[in-house]
C-alpha positions in Angstrom: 143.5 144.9 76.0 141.0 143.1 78.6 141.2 139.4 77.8 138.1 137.7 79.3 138.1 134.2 80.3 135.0 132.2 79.4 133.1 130.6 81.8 134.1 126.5 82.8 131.4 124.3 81.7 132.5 121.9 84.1 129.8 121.5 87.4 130.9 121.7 90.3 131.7 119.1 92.6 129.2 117.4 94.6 130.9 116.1 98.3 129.3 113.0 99.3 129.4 111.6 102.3 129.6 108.0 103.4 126.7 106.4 105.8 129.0 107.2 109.0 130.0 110.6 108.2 126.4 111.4 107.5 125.4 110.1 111.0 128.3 112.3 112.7 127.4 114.8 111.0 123.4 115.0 111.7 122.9 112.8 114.7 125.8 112.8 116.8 127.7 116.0 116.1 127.4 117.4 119.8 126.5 116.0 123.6 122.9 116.7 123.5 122.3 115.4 119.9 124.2 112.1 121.2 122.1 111.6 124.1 118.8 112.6 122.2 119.9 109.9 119.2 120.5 107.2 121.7 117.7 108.2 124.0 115.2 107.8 120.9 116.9 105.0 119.5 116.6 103.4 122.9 112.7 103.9 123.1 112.0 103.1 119.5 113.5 99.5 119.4 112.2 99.3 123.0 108.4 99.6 121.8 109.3 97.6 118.3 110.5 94.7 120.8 107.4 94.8 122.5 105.3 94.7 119.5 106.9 91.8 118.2 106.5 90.1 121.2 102.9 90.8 121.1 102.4 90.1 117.7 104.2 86.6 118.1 102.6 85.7 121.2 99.0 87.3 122.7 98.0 88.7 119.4 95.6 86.0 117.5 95.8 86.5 113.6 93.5 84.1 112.9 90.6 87.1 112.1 92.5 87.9 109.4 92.6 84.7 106.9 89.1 84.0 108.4 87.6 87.4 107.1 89.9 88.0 104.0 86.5 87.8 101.7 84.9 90.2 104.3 87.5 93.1 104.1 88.1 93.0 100.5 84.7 92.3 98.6 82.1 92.9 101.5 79.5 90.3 100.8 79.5 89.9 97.4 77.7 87.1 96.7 80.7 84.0 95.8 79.4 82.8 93.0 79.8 86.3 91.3 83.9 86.3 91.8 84.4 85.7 88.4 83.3 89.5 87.7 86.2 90.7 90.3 89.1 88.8 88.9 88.1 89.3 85.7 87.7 93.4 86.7 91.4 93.0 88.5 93.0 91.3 85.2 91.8 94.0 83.4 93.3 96.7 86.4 97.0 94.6 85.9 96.9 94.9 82.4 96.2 98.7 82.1 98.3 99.7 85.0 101.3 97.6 83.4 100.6 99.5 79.8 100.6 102.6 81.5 103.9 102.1 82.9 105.6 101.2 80.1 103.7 103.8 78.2 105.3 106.5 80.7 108.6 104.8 80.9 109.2 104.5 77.4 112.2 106.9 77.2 113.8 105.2 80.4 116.7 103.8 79.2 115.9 100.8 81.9 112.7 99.6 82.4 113.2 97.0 85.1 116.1 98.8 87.3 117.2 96.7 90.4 114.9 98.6 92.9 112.2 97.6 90.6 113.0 94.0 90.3 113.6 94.1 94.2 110.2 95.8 94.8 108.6 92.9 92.4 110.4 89.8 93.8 108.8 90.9 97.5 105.5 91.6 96.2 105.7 87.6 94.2 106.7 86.6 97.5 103.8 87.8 99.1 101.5 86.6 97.1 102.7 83.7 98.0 101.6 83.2 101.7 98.7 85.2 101.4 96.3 83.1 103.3 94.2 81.7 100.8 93.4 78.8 98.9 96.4 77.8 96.2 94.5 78.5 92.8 93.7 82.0 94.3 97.5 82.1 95.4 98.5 81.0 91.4 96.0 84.0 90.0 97.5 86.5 92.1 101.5 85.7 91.3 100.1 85.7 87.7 98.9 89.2 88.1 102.0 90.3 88.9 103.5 88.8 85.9 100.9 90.2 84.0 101.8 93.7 85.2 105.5 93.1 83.9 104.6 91.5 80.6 102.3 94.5 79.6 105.0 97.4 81.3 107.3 95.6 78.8 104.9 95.6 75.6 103.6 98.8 77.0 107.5 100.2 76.4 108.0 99.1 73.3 104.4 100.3 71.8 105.2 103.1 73.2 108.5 104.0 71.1 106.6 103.1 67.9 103.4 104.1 69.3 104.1 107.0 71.0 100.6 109.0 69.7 98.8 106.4 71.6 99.5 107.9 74.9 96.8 110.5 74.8 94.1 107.8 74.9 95.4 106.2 78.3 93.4 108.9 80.5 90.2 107.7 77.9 90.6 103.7 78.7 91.1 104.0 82.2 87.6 105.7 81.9 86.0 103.4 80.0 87.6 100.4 82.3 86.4 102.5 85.1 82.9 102.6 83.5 82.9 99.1 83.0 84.0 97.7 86.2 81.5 99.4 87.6 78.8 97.6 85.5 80.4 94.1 86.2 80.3 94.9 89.9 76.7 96.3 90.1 75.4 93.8 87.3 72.3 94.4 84.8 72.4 94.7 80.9 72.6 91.1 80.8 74.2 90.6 84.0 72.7 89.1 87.0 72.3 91.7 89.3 73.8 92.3 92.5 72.7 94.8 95.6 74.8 97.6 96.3 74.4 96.4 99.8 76.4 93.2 99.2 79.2 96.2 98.0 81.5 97.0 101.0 85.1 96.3 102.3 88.1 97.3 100.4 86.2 97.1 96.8 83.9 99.9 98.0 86.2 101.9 99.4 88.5 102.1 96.0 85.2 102.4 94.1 83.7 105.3 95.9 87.4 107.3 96.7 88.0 106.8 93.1 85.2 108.0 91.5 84.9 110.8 94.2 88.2 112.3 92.9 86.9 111.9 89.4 84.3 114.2 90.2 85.3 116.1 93.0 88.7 117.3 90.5 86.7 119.3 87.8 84.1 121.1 89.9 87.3 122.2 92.2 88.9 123.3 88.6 85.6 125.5 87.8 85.1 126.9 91.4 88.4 128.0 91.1 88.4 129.9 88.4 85.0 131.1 89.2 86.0 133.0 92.2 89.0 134.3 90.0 86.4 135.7 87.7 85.7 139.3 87.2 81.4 138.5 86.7 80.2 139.4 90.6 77.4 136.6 90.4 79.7 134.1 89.5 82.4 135.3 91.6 79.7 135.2 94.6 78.4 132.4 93.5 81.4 130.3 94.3 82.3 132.1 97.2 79.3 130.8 99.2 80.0 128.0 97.8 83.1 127.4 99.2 83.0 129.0 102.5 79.4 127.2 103.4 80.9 123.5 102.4 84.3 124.2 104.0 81.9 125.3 107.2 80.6 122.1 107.9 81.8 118.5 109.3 81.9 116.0 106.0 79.8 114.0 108.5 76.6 116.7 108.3 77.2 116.8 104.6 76.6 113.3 104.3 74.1 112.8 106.8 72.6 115.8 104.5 73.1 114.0 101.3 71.4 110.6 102.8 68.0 112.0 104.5 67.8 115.3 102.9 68.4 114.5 99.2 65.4 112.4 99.1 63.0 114.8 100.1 63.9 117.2 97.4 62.8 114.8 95.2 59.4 113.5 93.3 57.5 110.6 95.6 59.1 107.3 94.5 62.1 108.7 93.6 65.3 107.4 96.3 68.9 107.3 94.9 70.9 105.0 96.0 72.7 105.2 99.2 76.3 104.7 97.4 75.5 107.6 95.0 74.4 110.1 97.7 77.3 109.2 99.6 79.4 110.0 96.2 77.9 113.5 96.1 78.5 114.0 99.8 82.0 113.4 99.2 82.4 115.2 95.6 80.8 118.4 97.2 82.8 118.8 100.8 86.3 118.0 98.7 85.7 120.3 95.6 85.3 123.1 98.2 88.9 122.3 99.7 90.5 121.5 96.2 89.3 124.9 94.9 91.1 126.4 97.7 94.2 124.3 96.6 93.5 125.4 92.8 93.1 128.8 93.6 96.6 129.1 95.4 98.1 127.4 92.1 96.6 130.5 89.7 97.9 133.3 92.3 101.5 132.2 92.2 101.2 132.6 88.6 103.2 135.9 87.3 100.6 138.9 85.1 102.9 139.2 83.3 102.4 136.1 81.9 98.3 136.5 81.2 99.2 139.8 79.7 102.2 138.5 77.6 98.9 135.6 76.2 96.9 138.9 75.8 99.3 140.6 73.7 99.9 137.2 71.4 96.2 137.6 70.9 95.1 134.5 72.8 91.2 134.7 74.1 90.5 134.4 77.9 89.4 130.1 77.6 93.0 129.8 75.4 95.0 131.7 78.2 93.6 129.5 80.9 94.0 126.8 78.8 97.3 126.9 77.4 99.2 129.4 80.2 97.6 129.9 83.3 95.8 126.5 84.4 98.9 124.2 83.2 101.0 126.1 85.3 98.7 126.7 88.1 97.9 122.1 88.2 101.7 122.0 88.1 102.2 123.9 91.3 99.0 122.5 93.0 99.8 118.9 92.4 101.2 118.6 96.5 98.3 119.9 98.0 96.1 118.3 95.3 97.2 114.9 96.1 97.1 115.6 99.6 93.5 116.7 99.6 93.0 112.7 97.4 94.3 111.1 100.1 92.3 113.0 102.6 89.2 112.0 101.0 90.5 108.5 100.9 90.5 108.6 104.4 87.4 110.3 105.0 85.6 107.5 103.4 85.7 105.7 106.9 83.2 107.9 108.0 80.8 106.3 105.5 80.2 103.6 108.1 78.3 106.1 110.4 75.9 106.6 107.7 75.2 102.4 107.3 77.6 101.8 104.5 80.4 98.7 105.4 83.9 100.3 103.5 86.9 99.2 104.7 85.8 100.5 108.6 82.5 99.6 108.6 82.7 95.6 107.4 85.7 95.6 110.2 83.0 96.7 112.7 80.8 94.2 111.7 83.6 91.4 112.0 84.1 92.9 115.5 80.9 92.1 116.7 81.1 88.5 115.8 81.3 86.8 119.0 83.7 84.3 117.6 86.0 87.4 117.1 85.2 89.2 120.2 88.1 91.5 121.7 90.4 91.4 118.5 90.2 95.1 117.9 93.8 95.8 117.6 94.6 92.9 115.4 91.8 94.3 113.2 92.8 97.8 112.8 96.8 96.9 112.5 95.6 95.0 109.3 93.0 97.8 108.1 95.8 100.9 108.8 98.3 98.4 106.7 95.8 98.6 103.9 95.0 102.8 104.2 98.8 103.1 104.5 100.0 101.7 101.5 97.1 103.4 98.8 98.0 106.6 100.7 101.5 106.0 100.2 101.2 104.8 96.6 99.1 107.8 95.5 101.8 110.0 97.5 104.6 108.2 95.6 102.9 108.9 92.0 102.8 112.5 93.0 106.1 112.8 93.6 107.0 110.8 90.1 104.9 112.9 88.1 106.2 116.0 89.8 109.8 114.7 88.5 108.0 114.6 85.2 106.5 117.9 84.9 109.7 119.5 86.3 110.5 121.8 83.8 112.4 123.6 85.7 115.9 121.8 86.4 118.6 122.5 84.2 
């Protein structure tokens, strides 16, 4: 008789490793990797030390608190700020929803790394160099993030239905800031030339990526498709708009657009810039799309054919959730890409983030302060590109359907 032995349920043991055995292990484990840690180590705090002295010394901050207005609203008109704070309240209160919304299953909402993360961020608010009112607002929009995370969390256990109209208000809050920015309809209305700095940059990325994300979708799937027109269709598409500098497609979209038009007709220079940007990145997120759907088994389309499922149910229901899943790196990479490649709006007379810093620049008051400027500008790039990067990652965890 064979007597079989069932398997132990029991994991096995993970070996962890304390900080200096990790850096014995990696870093110092032979003679050369010694001398290359130390030798790196060496430059690395040698250029930090030298920064620092810079910064504390020769570098003169004072551009910075002088032209905080500049790089955040452009020149909106002061009077009007009422419209931005009351567009940022509305920002806090949503974002904090949405978190608890998401984090309703999280057995802890507020986990030490998050109440570490939020103490710095009160503390900033705190010396950011302006007046103390403004200082009061901003600490309470922090608060007001954590108030609604919390009732976000617990509408969301009673609530949970709810969630599916989170993607539908962050549209309509979207729709709306952008009538409280541009005025009309009962509000006084305000130049999109006044728009620049930081506000214009968010506005214009943001409802780039809005745009830019279906069409990339369709193109996709179009040169998947068995049809030759369509197939051909979005194959020069594609390869034409992937062919040229962004900067020719905008330069395009601002003195070509207009021609194609009836006399008297000129769209505004933001929205031509939008379509600039929407067409050169749905070319490169169809690409991104497209390598989703291959790495997606036949087996599995045939399988939806055999269950009787039409060709719009098997993309919608098998293939495309699948296919997003896979592509959400490379998706997210090619946001932050067009992010970034808002700075090249400036050549094209719009004042983003770039372009208002070029125009502080040539203040003669300011004269010569190019790399205090662009420290402070790359410190503001840095952290949406590494915020958008970090939500990737979290909803990568989420969709993770594969760990066991």
């Amino acid at each position: 008789m064979t007597v079989t032995t069932p398997p132990s349920n029991s994991a096995v043991p993970v070996q962890s490793s304390n900080p200096r055995e990790w850096l014995i292990k990696n870093l110092f484990n032979t003679w050369y990797n010694t001398l290359l840690t130390l030798g790196i180590t060496g430059l690395l705090l040698w250029m930090f030390a030298g920064f620092i002295t810079w910064a504390r010394t020769e570098a003169k901050w004072d551009v910075i608190p002088a032209n905080l207005s500049l790089f955040l609203v452009g020149r909106f008109p002061n009077d009007q700020y009422w419209r931005l704070w009351i567009l940022l309240t509305l920002i806090c209160l949503l974002s904090g929803v949405t978190w608890g919304f998401l984090a309703r299953n999280v057995p802890v909402l507020f986990s030490q790394n998050t109440v570490i993360m939020i103490s710095v961020i009160g503390m900033m608010m705190t010396v950011v160099p302006v007046g103390i009112p403004y200082r009061i607002l901003l600490i309470g929009m922090v608060l007001l993030v954590v108030a609604a995370a919390w009732g976000g969390k617990k509408l969301g256990k009673t609530k949970p239905d709810l969630t599916k109209w989170l993607p539908f208000s962050w549209f309509i809050l979207l729709i709306f800031g952008v009538w409280l920015i541009g005025g009309g309809l009962g509000l006084e209305s305000v130049s999109s030339n006044l728009w620049g700095g930081l506000m214009l940059t968010l506005l214009m990325s943001v409802i780039s990526i809005l745009l830019c994300f279906p069409l990339g979708v369709v193109l996709a799937l179009g040169r998947q498709s068995s049809l030759p027109i369509i197939r051909f269709l979005s194959i020069g598409y594609i390869e034409i708009i992937r062919g040229l500098p962004l900067i020719t497609i905008l330069f395009m979209g601002q003195v070509l657009v207009p021609l194609f038009l009836p006399e008297g007709m000129r769209p505004d220079r933001i929205l031509r810039a939008i379509v600039g940007l929407t067409m050169f990145s749905s070319a490169y997120l169809a690409e991104n799309v497209r390598g989703g759907l291959q790495a997606i088994p036949r087996g599995q389309i045939e399988a939806a054919k055999a269950l009787g499922l039409n060709t719009p149910l098997t993309l919608g229901l098998i293939v495309l959730p699948q296919a997003l899943k896979i592509s959400i790196p490379s998706i997210v990479g090619q946001f932050i890409s067009l992010f970034q490649d808002t700075t090249l709006l400036a050549i094209v007379g719009l004042v983003e983030l770039l372009g208002i810093s070029r125009s502080i620049l040539a203040n003669p008051k300011f004269l010569g302060r190019y790399s205090e400027v662009y420290i402070f500008i790359g410190i503001l790039y840095w952290v949406f590109c590494y915020l958008m990067s970090r939500a990737s990652r979290k909803l990568e965890q989420q969709l993770n359907t594969d760990r066991h």
